[in-house]
C-alpha positions in Angstrom: -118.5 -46.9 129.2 -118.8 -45.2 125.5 -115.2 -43.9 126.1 -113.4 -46.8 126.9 -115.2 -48.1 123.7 -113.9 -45.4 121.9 -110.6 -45.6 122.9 -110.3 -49.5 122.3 -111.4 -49.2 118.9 -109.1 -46.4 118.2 -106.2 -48.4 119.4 -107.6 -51.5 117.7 -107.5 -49.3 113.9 -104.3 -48.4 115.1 -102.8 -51.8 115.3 -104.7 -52.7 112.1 -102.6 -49.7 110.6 -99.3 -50.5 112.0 -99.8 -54.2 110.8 -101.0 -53.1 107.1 -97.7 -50.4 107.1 -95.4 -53.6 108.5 -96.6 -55.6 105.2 -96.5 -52.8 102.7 -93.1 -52.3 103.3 -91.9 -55.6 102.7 -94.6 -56.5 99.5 -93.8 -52.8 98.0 -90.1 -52.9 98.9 -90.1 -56.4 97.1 -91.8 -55.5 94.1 -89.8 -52.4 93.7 -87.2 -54.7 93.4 -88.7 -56.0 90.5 -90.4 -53.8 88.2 -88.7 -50.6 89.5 -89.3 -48.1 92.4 -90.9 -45.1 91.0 -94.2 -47.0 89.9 -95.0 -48.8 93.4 -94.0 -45.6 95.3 -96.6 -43.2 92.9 -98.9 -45.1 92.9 -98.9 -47.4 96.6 -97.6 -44.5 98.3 -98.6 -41.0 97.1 -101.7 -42.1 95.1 -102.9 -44.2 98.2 -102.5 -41.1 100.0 -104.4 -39.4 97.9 -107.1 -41.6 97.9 -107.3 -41.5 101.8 -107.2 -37.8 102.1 -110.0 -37.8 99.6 -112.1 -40.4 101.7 -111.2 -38.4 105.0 -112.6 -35.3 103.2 -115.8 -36.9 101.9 -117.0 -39.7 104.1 -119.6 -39.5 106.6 -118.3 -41.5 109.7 -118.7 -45.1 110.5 -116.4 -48.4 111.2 -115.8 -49.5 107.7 -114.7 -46.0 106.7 -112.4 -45.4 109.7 -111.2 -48.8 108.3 -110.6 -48.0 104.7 -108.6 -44.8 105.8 -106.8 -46.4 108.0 -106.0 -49.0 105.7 -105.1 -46.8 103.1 -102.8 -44.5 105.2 -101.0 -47.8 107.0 -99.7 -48.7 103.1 -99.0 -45.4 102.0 -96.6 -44.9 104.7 -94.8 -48.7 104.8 -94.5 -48.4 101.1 -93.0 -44.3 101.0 -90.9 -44.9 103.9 -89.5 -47.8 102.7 -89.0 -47.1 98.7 -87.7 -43.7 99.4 -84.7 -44.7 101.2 -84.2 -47.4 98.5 -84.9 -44.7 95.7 -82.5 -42.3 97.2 -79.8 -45.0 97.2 -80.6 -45.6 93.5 -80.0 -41.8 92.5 -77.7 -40.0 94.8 -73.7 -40.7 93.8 -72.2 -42.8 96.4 -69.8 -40.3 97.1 -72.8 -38.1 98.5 -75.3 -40.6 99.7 -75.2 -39.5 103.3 -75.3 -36.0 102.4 -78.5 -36.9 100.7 -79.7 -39.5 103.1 -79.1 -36.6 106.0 -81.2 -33.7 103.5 -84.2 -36.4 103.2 -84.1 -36.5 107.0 -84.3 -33.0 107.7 -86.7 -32.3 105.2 -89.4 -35.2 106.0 -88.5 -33.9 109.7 -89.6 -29.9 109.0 -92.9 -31.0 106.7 -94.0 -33.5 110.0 -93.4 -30.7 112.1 -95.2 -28.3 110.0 -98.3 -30.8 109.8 
């Protein structure tokens, strides 16, 4: 009975993430747009990551903290995904962009593995 309660709540702060990193990506992707990319992706992507490492570190467990950190890790990842690809695009020369795009790849590829 407590596992199946476990697991549902787990896949219930799951989904919560997954929606949060959905909306990031399109608010942060939208006000890159606007004001620039390298802001929104310090501070919405690494800085929220920050800030959830530090609460994963630090907090004693309970609901509302597995909410904040999932919250917290659902838009850092919607807003790095999406405004590095669009930063990339901004910097690399056309002439090499897939070159580039391909060395992002591979990179963000070995560091998940490694973690």
């Amino acid at each position: 009975q407590e596992a199946a309660s476990v697991l549902s709540t787990v896949t219930l702060l799951y989904v919560f993430r997954n929606i949060i990193q959905t909306f990031s990506s399109y608010l942060m992707g939208a006000l890159s747009d606007t004001i620039g990319r390298t802001g929104p992706l310090a501070i919405g992507g690494f800085g929220f990551f920050g800030l959830m490492s530090l609460l994963l570190s630090l907090s004693s467990p309970s609901l509302f903290m597995a909410g904040a950190i999932f919250f917290l890790s659902g838009w850092s990842a919607g807003t790095y995904v999406s405004l590095q690809k669009s930063l990339a695009a901004d910097v690399l020369p056309e002439e090499v962009r897939g070159v580039g795009y391909g060395i992002m790849t591979t990179l963000d590829s070995i560091a998940a593995f490694a973690s």
